[in-house]
N, C-alpha and C positions, 0 to 999 in steps of 0.2 A: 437615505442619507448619503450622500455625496463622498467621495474622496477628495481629501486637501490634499496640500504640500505638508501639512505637518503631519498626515496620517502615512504620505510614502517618509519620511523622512524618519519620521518613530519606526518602521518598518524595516527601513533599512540597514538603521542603526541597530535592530537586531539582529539583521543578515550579517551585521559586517560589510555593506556594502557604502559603496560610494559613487555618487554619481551627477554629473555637471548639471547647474542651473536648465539647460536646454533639455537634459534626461529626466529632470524631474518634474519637470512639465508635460513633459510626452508622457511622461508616467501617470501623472493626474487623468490628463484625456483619455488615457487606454482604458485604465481603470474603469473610469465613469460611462467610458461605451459598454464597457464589458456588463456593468451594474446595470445599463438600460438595457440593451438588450435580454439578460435576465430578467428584468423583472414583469420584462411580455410574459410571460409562464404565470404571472399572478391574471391573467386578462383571461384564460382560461377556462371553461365551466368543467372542473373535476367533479362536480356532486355525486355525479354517478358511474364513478372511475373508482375501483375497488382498489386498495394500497397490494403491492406488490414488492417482492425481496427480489425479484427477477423478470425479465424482462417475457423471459420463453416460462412455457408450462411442462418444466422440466421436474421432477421427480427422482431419488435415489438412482443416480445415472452411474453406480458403482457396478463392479461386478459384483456377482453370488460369491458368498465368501464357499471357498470348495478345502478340504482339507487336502493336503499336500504331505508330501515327504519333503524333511528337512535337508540341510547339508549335513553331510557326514562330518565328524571330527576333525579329523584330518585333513579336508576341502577346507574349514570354514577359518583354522590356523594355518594356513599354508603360507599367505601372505604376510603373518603376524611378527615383527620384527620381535618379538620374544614371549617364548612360553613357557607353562611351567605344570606339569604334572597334567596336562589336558585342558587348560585357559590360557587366556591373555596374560602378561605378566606386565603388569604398568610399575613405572615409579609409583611409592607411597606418597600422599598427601594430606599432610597432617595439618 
């Protein structure tokens, strides 16, 4: 299905945008190149192309979760612009 001028123009109108008789005509043509050359990807023989979430045969590429020693107290409020008995001290928000 084809790009109109009434389909950039309802489009734009949701952008907020605006743009001159000569822009939106350019805009028809891009579109519609853009739409053919896409739709070569339908010309394609997938049959025996397995669906994929990613492109590489990558796996749990995280580190080993390793236990650690924390920040001390003292380190972890240091920067805290206000504290109070050993915590953060925020405004209340009711």
């Amino acid at each position: 299905m084809p790009v109109t001028l009434a389909d950039v123009d309802y489009v734009a109108d949701l952008a907020h945008l605006r743009f001159s008789d000569d822009e939106r005509a350019r805009l028809v043509e891009q579109l519609n190149d853009i739409l053919r050359y896409v739709e070569q990807l339908n010309e394609l023989d997938t049959t025996h192309v397995e669906p994929t979430s990613h492109v590489l045969n990558l796996k749990n590429v995280f580190r080993d979760d390793t236990i650690e020693s924390s920040l001390p107290h003292e380190v972890a409020l240091a920067n805290a612009p206000a504290t109070s008995r050993g915590h953060f001290r925020v405004p209340k928000v009711l």
